[in-house]
C-alpha positions in Angstrom: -20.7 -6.9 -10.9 -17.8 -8.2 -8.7 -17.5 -4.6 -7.2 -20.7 -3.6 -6.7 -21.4 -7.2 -4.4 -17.9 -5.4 -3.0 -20.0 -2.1 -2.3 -22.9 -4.1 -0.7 -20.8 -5.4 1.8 -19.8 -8.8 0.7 -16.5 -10.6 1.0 -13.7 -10.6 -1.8 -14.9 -14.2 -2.5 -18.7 -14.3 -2.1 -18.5 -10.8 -4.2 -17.1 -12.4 -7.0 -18.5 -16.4 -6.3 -22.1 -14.0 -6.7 -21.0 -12.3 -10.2 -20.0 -15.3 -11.7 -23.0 -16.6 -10.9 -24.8 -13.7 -12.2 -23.3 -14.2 -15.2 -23.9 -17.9 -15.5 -27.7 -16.9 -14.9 -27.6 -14.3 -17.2 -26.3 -16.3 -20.0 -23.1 -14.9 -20.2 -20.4 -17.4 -21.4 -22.3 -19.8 -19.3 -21.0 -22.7 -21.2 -17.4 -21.4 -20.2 -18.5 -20.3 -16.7 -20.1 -24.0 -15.7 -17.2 -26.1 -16.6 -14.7 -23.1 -15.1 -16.4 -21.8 -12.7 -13.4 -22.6 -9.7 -10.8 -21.6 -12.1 -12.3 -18.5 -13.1 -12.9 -17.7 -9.3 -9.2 -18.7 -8.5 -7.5 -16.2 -11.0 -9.9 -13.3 -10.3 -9.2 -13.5 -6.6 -5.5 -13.9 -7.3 -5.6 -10.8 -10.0 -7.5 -9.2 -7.2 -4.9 -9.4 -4.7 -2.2 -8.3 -7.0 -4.0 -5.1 -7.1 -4.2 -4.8 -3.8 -0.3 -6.2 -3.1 0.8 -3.0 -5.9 -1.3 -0.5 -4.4 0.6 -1.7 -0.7 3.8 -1.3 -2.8 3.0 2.2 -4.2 2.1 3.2 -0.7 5.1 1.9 1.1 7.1 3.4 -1.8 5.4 6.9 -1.3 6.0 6.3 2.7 9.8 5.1 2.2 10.2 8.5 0.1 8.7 10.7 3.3 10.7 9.1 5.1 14.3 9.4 3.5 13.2 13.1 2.4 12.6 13.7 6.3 16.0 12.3 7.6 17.8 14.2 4.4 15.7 17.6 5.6 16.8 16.8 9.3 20.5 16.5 8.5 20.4 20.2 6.2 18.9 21.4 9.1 21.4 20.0 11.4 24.2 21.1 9.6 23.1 24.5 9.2 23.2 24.8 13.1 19.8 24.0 14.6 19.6 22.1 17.5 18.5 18.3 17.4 15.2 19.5 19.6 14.5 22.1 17.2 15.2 19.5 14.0 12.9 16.8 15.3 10.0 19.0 16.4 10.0 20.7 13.5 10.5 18.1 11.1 8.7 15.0 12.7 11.0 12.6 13.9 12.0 11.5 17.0 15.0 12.8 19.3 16.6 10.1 19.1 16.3 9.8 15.3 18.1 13.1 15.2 20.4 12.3 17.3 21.8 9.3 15.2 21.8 11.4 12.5 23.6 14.2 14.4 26.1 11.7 15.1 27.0 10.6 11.5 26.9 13.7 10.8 30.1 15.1 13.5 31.6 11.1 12.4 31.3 12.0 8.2 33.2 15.6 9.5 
């Protein structure tokens, strides 16, 4: 219920604030719901953001990894020769980017 008030359009909170209520009209652990009702909107929202918050961390994770794979392909590249124009056209970073990592590179040597 909770996503498909999502998929209509409405709000984290008023999707789930209208499924409990579904549920209390429907009869469904209505006892529970009425004397819990906050509660259980509380801890759904807060289980709701923690998917969100993980999916953000998988992503930022999977982003980091571009990332670090991008300066390590920009430094093979630099050591085998190319120049630093070539290296951050080709591989997506910025000149100056390479450059710092042209220079640890001829300080590491």
């Amino acid at each position: 219920m909770v996503r498909e008030n999502a998929q209509i359009g409405f709000s984290d909170s008023d999707a789930i604030e209208r499924a409990v209520d579904e549920a209390i009209k429907e009869k469904l652990l209505s006892g529970f719901f009425k004397r819990q009702k906050a509660e259980v909107i509380g801890m759904i929202l807060e289980e709701f953001d923690e998917e969100i918050f993980k999916k953000n961390v998988r992503e930022d994770g999977y982003l980091e990894g571009q990332r670090q794979k991008a300066f390590e392909s920009a430094e093979n590249f630099l050591r085998e020769g190319d120049s630093v124009e070539k290296v951050a056209r080709c591989i997506g970073l910025s000149l100056e980017q390479v450059r710092e990592i042209a220079e640890t590179i001829s300080v590491k040597a």
